[in-house]
C-alpha positions, 0 to 999 in steps of 0.5 A, a space after each residue: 773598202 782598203 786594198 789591204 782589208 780586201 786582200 786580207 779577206 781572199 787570203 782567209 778565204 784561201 786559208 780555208 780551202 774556199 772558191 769564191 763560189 763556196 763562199 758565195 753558197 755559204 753566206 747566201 750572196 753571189 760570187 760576183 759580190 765575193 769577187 767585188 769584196 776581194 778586188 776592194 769595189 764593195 764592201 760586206 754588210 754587218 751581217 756579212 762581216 760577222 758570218 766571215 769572222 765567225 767562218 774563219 773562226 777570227 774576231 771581226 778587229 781581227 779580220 778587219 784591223 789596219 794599221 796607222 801606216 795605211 788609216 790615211 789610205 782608209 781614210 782617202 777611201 771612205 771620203 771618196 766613196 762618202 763623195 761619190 754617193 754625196 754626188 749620186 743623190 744630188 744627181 737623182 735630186 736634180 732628176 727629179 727623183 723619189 728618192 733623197 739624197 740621205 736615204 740610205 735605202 735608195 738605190 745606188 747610182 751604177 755610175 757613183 759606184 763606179 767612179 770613187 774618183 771626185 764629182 768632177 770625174 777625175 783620178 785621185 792620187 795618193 801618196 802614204 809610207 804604206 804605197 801609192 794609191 791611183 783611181 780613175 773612175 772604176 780602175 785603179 792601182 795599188 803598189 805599195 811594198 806589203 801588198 805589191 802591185 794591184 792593177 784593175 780595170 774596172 770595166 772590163 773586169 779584169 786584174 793583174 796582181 803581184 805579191 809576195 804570193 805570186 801572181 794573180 790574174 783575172 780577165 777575159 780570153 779570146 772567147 769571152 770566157 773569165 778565166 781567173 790564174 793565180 800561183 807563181 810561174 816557172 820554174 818555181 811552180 811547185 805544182 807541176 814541179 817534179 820532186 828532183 827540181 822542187 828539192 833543188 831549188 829548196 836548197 839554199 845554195 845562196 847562203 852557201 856562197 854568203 858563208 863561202 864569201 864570208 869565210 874567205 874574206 876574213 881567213 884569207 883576206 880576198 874579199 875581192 875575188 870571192 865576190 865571184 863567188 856569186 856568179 855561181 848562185 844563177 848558174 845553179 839554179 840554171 842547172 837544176 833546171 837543165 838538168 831536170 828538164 834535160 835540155 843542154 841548149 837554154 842553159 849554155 845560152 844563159 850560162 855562156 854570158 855570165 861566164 863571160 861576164 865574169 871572166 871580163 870582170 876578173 881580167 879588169 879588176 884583178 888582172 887589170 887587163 880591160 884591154 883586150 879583155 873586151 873582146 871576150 863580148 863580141 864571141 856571145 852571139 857568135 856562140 848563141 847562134 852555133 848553140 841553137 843551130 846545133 840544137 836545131 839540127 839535133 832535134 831534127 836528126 832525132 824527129 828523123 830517127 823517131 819516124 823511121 824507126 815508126 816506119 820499121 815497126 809499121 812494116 814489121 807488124 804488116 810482115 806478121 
């Protein structure tokens, strides 16, 4: 199946509040089948298919169309596929099997499924506007600017992708338990987020510096130094957070460089001072290191006071 096709069917599934093992239930296959749909290993029968568009309430042109920038990417497909199986009876012909080569309900061959490279075992590569495309044996990748970038390993079963979505993460732990991750990491995982942070970064700070940017430029003629304007987007989302989670030291270690960098860039460009501007750099690690030592010690000062106001109250209660 296209990789577009299959991440169109988890993105219905998701649309409609389902796990792949309600799915599952629902269609009457296992989830292992729902999970091989959605990474693009196999592809659903007619029946499954018209159970899916009827469940999403979609026609099946819908759930299925592909566009002409990725029918060459199909296309690649179903040939290497329509290859694999070619191979797989002409192996099972050779074993000296029962089972011919054009029967469509013999057997699959695990290996042919596996391997939707050519006879000879070796990777395709594809190369369309709408991506590329790479296979070698059970794995492949995926990138392409729609979709993002789609890895599996085919073998052990496991996945990274990264949409526009987020990311989404199947694998195996320490334990051999799967675990199965998807959602976009923090800061900007609006599930843990509190309220203060989720409002601040919704807050479209970035086009207030454009239309700042914009307004100086043609009322007041500076283009060039309202491109500063700019340095200000990171530092405030770098003070959202801060702020939030009320730490002082991560952000003067992030702010400190780009305010350095800026201000280097002021004394270059505007005050064509490049010398001895440079040496503003050499002050970075010097502050780094005093940030996280002071922050080191602070911690250690408040663990402090927390244990010994712990002892107070121990000895307080025992005098009651």
């Amino acid at each position: 199946m296209n990789v577009e096709i299959a991440e169109r069917l988890a993105a219905r599934r998701k649309q409609a509040g389902l796990s792949q093992e309600a799915l599952a239930e629902k269609l009457g296959v296992s989830r292992q089948a729902v999970s091989k749909w959605e990474r693009s290993e196999s592809s659903p029968d007619t029946d499954n298919l018209i159970a899916l568009a009827r469940l999403y309430g979609v026609s099946l042109d819908e759930l299925l169309y592909v566009d002409d920038a990725i029918a060459d990417d199909v296309a690649f497909e179903a040939e290497d596929r329509a290859g694999g199986r070619a191979a797989a009876g002409a192996r099972t012909s050779a074993s000296g099997g029962s089972d011919a080569p054009g029967d469509p309900d013999a057997p699959a061959d695990p290996a042919a499924d596996a391997a939707p490279g050519d006879a000879s075992g070796k990777g395709k590569v594809r190369i369309t506007p709408a991506g590329i495309h790479v296979e070698d044996g059970p794995d492949y990748v995926h990138v392409s600017w729609r979709e993002g970038v789609h890895v599996v390993d085919g073998a052990k079963g496991e996945e990274v992708r990264v949409g526009w979505d987020g990311v989404h993460v199947r694998g195996h732990d320490a334990a051999g338990h799967v675990f199965d991750h998807e959602g976009p990491g923090d800061p900007f995982d609006w599930h843990t987020a509190s309220t203060f942070r989720q409002a601040w970064l919704r807050f479209p700070f970035w086009l207030v510096a454009i239309l700042a940017y914009l307004l100086l430029g043609i009322f007041q003629d500076a283009w060039g130094p309202a491109l500063f304007l700019f340095f200000t987007v990171p530092v405030y989302y770098v003070l959202g957070v801060a702020i939030d989670e009320r730490r002082i030291a991560p952000a003067v270690c992030a702010l400190y460089p780009l305010g350095v960098t800026a201000w280097f860039l002021w004394m270059a460009f505007i005050n064509n001072a490049w010398h001895p501007a440079w040496a503003i750099f050499l002050t970075i690690p010097i502050v780094e290191c005093l940030t996280v030592y002071c922050s080191k010690a602070w911690q250690r000062r408040k663990r402090a006071r927390a244990v010994h106001d712990g002892v107070i109250d121990v000895e307080g209660e025992a005098g009651e």
